[in-house]
N, C-alpha and C positions, 0 to 999 in steps of 0.2 A: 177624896179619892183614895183608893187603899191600894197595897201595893201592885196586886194583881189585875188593878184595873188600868193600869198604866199602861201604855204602848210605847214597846219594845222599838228601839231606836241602836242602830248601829252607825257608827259614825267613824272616818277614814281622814286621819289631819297628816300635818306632815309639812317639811317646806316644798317649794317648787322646783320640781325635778327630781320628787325623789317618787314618784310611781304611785301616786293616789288613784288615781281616773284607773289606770289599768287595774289593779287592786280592788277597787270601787267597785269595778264589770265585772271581776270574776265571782265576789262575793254577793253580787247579787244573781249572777246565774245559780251560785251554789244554794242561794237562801231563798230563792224567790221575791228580792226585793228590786226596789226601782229608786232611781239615784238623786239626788236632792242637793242642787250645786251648795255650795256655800263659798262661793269666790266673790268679790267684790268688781271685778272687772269683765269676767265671764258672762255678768246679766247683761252686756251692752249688745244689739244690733250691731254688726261690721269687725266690731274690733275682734278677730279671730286668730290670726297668727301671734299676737304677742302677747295676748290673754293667755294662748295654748288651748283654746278652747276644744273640746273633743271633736273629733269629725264622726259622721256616722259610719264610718268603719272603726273608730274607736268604740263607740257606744255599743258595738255588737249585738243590737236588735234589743238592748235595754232599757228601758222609758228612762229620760230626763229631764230635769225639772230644773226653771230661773236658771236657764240658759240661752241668751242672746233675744230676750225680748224686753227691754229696755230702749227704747231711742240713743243716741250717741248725745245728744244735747239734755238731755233728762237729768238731775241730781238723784237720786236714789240714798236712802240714809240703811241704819243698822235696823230701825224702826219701822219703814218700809219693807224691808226682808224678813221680818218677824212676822209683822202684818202677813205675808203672803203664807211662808212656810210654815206656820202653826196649823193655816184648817186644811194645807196640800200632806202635809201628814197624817193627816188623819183619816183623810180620803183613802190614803194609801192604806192604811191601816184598816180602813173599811174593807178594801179589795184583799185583804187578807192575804196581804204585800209586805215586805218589812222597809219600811224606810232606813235607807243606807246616804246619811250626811256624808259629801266628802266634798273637802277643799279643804284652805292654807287660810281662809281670812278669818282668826282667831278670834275675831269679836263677835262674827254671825256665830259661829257656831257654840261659846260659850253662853252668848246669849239667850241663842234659841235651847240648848240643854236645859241651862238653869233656872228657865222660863221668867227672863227679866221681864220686868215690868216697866215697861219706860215711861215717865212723864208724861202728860198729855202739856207738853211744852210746843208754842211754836216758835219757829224759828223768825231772829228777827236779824234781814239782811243790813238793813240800815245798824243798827245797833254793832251787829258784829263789824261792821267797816268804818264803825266812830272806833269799835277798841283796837282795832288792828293800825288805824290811824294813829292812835294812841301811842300805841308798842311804837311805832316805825318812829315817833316823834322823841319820845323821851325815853326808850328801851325795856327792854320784855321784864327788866328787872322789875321797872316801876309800874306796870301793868300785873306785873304775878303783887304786887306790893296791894293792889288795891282788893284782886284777890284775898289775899290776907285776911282785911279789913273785914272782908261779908263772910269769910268762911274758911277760919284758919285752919282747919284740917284736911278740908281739898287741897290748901295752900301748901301744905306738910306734904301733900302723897303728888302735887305738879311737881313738873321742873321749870323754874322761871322760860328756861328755852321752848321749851314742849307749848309751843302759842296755839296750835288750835286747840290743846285741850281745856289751858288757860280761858281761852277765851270764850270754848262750849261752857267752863263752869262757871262766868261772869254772866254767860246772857242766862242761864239758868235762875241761877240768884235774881239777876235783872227784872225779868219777864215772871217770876212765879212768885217773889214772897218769901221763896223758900230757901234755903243753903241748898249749895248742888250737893252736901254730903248727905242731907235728909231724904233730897231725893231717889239717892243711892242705897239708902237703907231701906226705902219704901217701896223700891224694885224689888229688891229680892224676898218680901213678904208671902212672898205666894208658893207653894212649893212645885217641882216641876211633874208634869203629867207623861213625863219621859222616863221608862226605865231604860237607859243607854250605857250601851259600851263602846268606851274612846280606843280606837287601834292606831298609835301614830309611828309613821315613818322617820329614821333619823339614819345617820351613817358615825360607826364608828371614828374611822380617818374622813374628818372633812375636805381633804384634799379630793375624795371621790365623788362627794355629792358636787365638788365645785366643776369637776371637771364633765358632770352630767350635764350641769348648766352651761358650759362653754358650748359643748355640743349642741345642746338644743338651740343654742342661741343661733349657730350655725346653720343647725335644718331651717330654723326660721325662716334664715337670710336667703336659703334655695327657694323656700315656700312660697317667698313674696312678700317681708317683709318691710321691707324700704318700700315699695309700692301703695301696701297699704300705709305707710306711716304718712306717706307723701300724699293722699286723700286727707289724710285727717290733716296734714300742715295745713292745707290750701284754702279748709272749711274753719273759719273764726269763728262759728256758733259749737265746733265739738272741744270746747275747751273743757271739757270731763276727759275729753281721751287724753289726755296731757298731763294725768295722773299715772295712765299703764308705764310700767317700764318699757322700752324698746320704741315710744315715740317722741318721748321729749330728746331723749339723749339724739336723736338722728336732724332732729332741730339744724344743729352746727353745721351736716352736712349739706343739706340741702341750699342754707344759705352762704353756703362756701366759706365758712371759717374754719373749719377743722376736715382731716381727712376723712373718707368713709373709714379705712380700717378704727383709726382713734376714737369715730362714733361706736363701731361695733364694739371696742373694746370696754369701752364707757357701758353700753348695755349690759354686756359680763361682771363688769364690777358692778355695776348698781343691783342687778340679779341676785349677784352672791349676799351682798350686801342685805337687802330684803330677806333671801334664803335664812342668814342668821338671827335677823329679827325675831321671823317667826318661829325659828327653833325657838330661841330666846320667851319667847308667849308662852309659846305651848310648853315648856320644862317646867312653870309654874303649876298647870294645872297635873295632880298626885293621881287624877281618878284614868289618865289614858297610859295607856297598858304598851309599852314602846317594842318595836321590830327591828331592831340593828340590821338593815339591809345587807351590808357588806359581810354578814356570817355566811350568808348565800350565795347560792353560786345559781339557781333560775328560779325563776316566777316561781312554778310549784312549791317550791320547799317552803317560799315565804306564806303561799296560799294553806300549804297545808300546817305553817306554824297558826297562822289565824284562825283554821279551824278549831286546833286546838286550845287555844284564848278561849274562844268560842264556848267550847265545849263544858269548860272548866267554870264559864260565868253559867248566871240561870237565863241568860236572854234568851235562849230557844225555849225555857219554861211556858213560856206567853203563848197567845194564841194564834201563829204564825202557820202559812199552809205553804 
């Protein structure tokens, strides 16, 4: 595929709370594109206030895409997301639409970029719940140890702590023959059919994106979200919603050991917490083009700073209507 034959990919990262979705809809009213979640919690049916899921007054009459059709009981991988949003891009790209990625979950979207190539590995639940047994018996040291053993250089880039990735690169090796690091390098052989540009959201004083988060957590709380949290407690087959922030922490509440404020507070800190992870991801990646929110003073300014990103890359080169 040569460069020109690539489809043009705009993509919208950033942590949570800092204005993706709105950002997301103006640049696709301005380009003619249609919006391609990349959230990991956002694909579930129900789970809507503590995802932050858009409403359709958010969406402002903008198509969106792997948003809330997933079951609540469903697992969904990185692999599954790829599977979907590789030929829904291209659709778009038929409709002579730009595909505009936007979400916070740093692994869909670097992977769907840089057109990983994932294993055709399956997953083996038994196996994973001998090593996790493992770890819980003799500790993650001696589990990341065994690690080691099949594939020191995975071993080199885990952290003994870090167990579910420890333990994705043991059922790897496990289940294929291969080191999980071979398989890592056999991903990224193919080059990607994306010419994209990364726009990500950050704030100079964190103190402001933190206190974006405090607020949203509070609209939440008006929105309804104890209510829905309190559906998911009461259903033992949605133990996937017990990954969103804003349902496990309300746990304590419900069962009356900790105040409701103390839970709310708990969603705030776990919030910001995540918030920084993902800054944390995303600083790594050289190729996204960053918007210091806090230079601004309204939406426009920021919109019309991305125009000018825009303008300055060749992504409108492509053949965009």
């Amino acid at each position: 595929m040569t460069e020109t034959e690539k489809i043009p990919v705009l993509a919208v990262v950033g942590p949570t709370a800092s204005g993706k979705t709105a950002l997301g809809v103006m640049l696709s009213q301005l380009y003619g594109g249609e919006v391609v979640s990349a959230d990991s919690m956002q694909i579930y049916t129900g789970l809507d206030i503590a995802t932050a899921k858009p409403s359709s007054e958010e969406q402002q009459g903008v198509p969106h895409h792997l948003i809330g059709f997933v079951p609540m009981d469903t697992a969904f991988s990185v692999a599954d997301y790829l599977t979907l949003a590789k030929p829904l891009i291209e659709q778009i790209h038929g409709r002579k639409h730009l595909p505009v990625i936007v979400g916070g979950t740093g692994l869909y979207v670097s992977s769907l970029l840089s057109n990983v190539q994932l294993a055709p590995t399956k997953q083996d639940p038994v196996l994973r719940q001998e090593l996790l047994a493992y770890a819980s018996a003799h500790g993650n040291k001696a589990l990341h140890a065994r690690l080691e053993q099949l594939d020191p250089l995975a071993a080199a880039d885990i952290h003994p702590n870090n167990l579910v990735r420890v333990v994705r690169a043991l059922e790897v090796c496990m289940t294929t023959g291969k080191t999980f690091t071979e398989c890592k390098v056999e991903s990224h052989r193919l080059p990607s059919p994306y010419h994209s540009l990364q726009i990500g959201l950050t704030f100079a004083d964190r103190a402001l994106l933190y206190e974006r988060i405090n607020a949203r957590v509070d609209q939440m709380v008006q929105n309804g979200l104890v209510e829905e949290a309190y559906a998911v407690y009461q259903n033992e087959a949605l133990r996937t919603a017990y990954h969103a922030i804003g349902y496990k922490e309300l746990i304590p509440y419900f069962e009356k050991t900790m105040s409701f404020d103390e839970c709310i507070d708990k969603i705030k800190q776990e919030t910001r917490r995540y918030a920084k992870r993902q800054l944390t991801w995303f600083r790594k990646n050289s190729a996204i083009q960053w918007i210091i929110i806090d230079k601004f003073d309204k939406k426009q300014e920021i919109l019309e700073k991305c125009q000018k990103i825009i303008a300055k890359s060749d992504l409108m080169c492509y053949n965009i209507e």
